[in-house]
C-alpha positions as CSV (number, residue, x, y, z in Angstrom):
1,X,163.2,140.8,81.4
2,X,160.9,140.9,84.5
3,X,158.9,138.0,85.6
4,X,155.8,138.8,84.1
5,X,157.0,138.9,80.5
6,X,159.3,135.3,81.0
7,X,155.4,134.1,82.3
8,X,154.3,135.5,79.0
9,X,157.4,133.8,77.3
10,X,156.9,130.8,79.0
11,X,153.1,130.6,77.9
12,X,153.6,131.2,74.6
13,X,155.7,128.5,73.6
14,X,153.9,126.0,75.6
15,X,150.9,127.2,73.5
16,X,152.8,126.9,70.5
17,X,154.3,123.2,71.5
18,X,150.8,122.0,72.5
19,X,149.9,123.6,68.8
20,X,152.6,121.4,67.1
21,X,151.8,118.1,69.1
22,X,149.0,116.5,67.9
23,X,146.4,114.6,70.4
24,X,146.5,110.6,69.4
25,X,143.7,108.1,70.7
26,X,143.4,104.0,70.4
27,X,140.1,103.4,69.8
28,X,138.2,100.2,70.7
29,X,138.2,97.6,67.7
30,X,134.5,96.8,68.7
31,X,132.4,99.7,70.4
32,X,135.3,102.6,69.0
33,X,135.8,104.3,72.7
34,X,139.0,105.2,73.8
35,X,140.8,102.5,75.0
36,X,144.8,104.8,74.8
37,X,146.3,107.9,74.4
38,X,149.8,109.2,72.9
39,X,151.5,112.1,70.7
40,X,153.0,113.3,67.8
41,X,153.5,115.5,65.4
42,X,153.5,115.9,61.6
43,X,156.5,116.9,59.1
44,X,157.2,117.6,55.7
45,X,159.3,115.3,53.7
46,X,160.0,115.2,49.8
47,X,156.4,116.1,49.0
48,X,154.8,114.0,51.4
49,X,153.3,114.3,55.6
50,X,154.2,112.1,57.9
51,X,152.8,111.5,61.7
52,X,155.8,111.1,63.9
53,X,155.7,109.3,67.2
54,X,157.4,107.3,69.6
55,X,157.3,103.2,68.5
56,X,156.1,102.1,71.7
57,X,153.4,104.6,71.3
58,X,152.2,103.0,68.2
59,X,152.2,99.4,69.2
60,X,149.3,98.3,68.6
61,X,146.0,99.5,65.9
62,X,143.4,101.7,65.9
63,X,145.0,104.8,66.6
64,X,143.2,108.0,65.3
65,X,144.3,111.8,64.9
66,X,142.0,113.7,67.0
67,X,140.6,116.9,65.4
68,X,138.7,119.7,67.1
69,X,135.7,119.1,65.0
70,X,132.7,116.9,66.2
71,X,129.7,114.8,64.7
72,X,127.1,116.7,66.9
73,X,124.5,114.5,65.9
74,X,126.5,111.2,67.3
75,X,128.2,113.4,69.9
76,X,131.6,112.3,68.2
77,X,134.7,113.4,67.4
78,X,135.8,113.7,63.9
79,X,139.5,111.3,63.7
80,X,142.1,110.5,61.2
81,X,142.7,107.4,61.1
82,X,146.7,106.3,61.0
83,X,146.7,103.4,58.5
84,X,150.2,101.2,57.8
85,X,152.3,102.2,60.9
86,X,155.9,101.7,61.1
87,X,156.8,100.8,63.8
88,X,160.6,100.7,64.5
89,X,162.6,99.4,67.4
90,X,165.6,97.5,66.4
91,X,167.1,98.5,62.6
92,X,170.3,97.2,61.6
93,X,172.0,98.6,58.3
94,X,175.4,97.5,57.0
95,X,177.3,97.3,60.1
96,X,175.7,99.7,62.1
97,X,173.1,98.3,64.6
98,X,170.8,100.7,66.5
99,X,169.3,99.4,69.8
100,X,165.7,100.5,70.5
101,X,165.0,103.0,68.5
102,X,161.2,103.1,69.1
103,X,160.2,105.3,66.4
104,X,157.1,105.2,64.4
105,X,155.8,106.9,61.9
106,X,152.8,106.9,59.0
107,X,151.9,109.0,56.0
108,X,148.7,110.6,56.3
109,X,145.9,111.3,53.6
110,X,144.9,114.7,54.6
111,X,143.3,115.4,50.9
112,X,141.2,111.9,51.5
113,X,140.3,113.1,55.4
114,X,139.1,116.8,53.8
115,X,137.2,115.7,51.0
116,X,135.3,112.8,54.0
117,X,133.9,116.0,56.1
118,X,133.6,118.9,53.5
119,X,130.4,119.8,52.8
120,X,128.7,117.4,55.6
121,X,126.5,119.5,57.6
122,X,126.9,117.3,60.3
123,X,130.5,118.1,61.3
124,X,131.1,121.7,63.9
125,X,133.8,123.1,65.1
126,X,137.0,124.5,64.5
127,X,137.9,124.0,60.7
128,X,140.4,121.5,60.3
129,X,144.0,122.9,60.8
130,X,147.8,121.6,61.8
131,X,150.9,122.8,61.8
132,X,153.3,120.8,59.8
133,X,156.9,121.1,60.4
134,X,159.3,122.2,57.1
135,X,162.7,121.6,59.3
136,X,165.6,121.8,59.6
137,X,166.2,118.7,60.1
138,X,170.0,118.3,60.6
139,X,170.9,119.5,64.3
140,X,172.0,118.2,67.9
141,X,170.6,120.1,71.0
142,X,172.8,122.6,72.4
143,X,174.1,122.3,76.5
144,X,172.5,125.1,79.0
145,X,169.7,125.9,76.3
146,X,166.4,125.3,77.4
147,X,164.1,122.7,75.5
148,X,160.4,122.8,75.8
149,X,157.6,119.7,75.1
150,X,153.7,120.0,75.8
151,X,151.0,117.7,75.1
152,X,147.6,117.1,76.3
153,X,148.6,113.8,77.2
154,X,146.8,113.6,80.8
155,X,143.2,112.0,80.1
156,X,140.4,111.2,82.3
157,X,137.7,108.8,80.6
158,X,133.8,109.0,82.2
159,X,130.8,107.3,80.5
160,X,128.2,109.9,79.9
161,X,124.8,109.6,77.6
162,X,125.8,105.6,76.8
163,X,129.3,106.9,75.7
164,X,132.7,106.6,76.4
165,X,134.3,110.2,77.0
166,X,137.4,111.5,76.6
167,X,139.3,114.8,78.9
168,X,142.5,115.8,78.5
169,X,145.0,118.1,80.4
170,X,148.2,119.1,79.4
171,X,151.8,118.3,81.0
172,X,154.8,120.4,79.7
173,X,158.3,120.9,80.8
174,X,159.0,124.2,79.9
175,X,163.2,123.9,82.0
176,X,164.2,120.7,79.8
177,X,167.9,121.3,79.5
178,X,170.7,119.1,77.5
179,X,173.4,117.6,79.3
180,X,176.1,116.9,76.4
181,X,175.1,113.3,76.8
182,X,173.9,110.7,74.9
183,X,172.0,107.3,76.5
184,X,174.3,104.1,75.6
185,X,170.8,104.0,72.5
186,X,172.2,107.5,71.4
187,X,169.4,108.8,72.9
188,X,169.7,112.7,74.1
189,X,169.2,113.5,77.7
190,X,167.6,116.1,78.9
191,X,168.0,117.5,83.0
192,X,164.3,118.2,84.5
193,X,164.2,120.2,87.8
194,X,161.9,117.7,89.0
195,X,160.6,114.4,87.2
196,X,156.9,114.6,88.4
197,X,156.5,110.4,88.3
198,X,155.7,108.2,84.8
199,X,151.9,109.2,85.4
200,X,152.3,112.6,84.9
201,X,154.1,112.0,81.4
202,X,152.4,109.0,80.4
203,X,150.4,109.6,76.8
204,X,153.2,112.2,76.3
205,X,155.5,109.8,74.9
206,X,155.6,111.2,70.7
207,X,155.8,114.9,71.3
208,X,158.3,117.1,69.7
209,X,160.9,118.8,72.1
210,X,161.7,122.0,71.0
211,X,163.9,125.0,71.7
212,X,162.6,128.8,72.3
213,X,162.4,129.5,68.2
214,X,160.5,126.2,67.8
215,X,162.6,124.0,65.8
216,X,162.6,120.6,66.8
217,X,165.1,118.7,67.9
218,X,163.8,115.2,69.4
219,X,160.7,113.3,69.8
220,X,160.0,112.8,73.6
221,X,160.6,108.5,74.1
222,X,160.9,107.8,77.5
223,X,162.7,109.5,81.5
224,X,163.9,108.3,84.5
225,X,162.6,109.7,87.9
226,X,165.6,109.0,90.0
227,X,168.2,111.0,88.3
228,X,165.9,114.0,86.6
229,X,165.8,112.9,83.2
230,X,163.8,112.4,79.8
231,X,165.4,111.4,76.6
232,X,164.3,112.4,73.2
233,X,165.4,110.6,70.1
234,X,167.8,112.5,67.7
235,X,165.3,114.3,64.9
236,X,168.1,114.1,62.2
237,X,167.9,110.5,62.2
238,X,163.9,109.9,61.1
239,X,164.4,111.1,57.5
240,X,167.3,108.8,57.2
241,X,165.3,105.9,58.9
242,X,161.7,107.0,56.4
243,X,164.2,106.7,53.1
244,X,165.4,103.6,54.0
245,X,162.4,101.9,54.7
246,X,160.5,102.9,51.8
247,X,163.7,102.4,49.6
248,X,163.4,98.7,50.9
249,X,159.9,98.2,49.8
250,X,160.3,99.8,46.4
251,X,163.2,96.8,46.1
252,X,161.3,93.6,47.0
C-alpha cells in the first residue's frame, strides 16, 4: 500500500471515529452558554440507547447532545438533553471491588427529542442522524494492532451578537497501540508516539477507541505524558455495570 492510499486509510477512519463520537456541551444553569465540553458515544442494549462516557466527564448537570441542526431564529443549536446520569467511580459487588471506574452513562429519549423538532419550521440543518453501536461487546484489544479515537473535543468559546459561541476542532490518535497491559484499575494501555500535553486531549475524555473495522473496544478515560500513554476502560465491562445498576433499582 503506498502512502497515499494509508493517507486515505487513515482519513477515513478518523472520519468514521469522529462520526461515532458524539460532541457533549455543559451548558450554563442560568444564561444556557457553554460553560464544558466532553464525549461519547451511543450503544444498543436489550432494546434500549444509552450515551456512554467517561464518569469524570459527567460530573456535574447540564450536559446536552449537540446536533448539527440550529434554531436560526435564536442563532441556537438544537441539544439533547442527558437527564438521570450515572455516574460511576467506585462499584463494589460481592467480593469484587473496582477502583475508579469513572464510567457514566444515560438512556436517551431519541423518539421524545424527534417528535420536539419535527415539523418546527424553525429548526435547519442537517436532519437528525447518529450512529449507534450494535457490538460486540465481549473483546480485549489485541498487542501491535493499531487503535484509533477522534473527537472534536478542542473548543474555542467567543461572544458574538450578545451570545456565547461555541468552535470546535478535532484531536485523534490515529497510532494508539496496546501494550498487553492493564493499569493496577484494569484499565487498558494504550502506547502513543507522542502524548501532545492534557490540553490537546482535554474534552476528549468519553470517546470510543476503536480498531481499523470499527468495533470498539474502550472508552478513552484518561493518559499520561511522561511515559506515552492513554488508557481506555474495558467495553465488555459497561453492559455488566448498566444490568446491575438498573437491576438494583428494580429491587428497592
Amino acid at each position: 500500500m503506498d502512502d497515499d492510499a494509508i493517507k486515505k486509510v487513515a482519513a477515513d477512519l478518523i472520519n468514521h471515529c469522529l462520526a461515532l463520537t458524539l460532541r457533549l456541551t455543559r451548558l450554563d444553569e442560568g444564561d444556557h452558554s457553554p460553560v464544558g465540553v466532553a464525549s461519547g458515544f451511543l450503544v444498543s442494549l436489550e432494546g434500549a440507547t444509552y450515551l456512554i462516557s467517561a464518569g469524570h466527564a459527567l460530573d456535574k448537570g447540564g450536559w446536552v447532545i449537540e446536533t448539527d441542526m440550529v434554531v436560526e431564529s435564536e442563532c441556537r443549536t438544537c441539544c439533547i438533553p442527558v437527564n438521570g446520569a450515572w455516574i460511576i467511580k467506585r462499584f463494589t459487588f460481592g467480593k469484587s471491588e473496582l477502583e475508579s471506574v469513572d464510567i457514566s452513562w444515560a438512556k436517551i429519549d431519541f423518539e421524545a427529542f424527534q417528535k420536539s423538532v419535527a415539523g418546527n419550521k424553525k429548526i435547519s440543518g442537517k436532519p437528525f442522524e447518529f450512529m449507534v453501536y450494535q457490538g460486540p461487546f465481549g473483546q480485549n484489544p489485541q498487542p501491535h494492532t493499531p487503535y484509533i479515537y477522534a473527537s472534536q473535543n478542542r473548543v474555542m468559546v467567543y461572544e458574538a451578537l450578545g451570545k456565547r459561541h461555541l468552535e470546535r476542532e478535532p484531536s485523534y490518535e490515529f497510532e494508539m497501540e496496546y501494550t498487553g497491559r492493564k493499569t493496577k484499575d484494569g484499565l487498558f494501555v494504550f502506547s502513543i508516539p507522542d502524548h501532545k500535553g492534557h490540553p490537546h486531549y482535554k474534552g476528549a475524555s468519553g470517546a470510543p477507541i476503536i480498531d481499523p473495522t470499527g468495533q470498539i473496544f474502550a472508552i478513552l478515560v484518561g493518559g499520561c505524558e511522561i511515559s506515552d500513554e492513554l488508557y481506555g476502560y474495558p467495553l465488555w465491562d459497561v453492559p455488566n455495570l448498566i444490568r446491575i445498576s438498573e437491576d438494583s433499582l428494580k429491587h428497592q
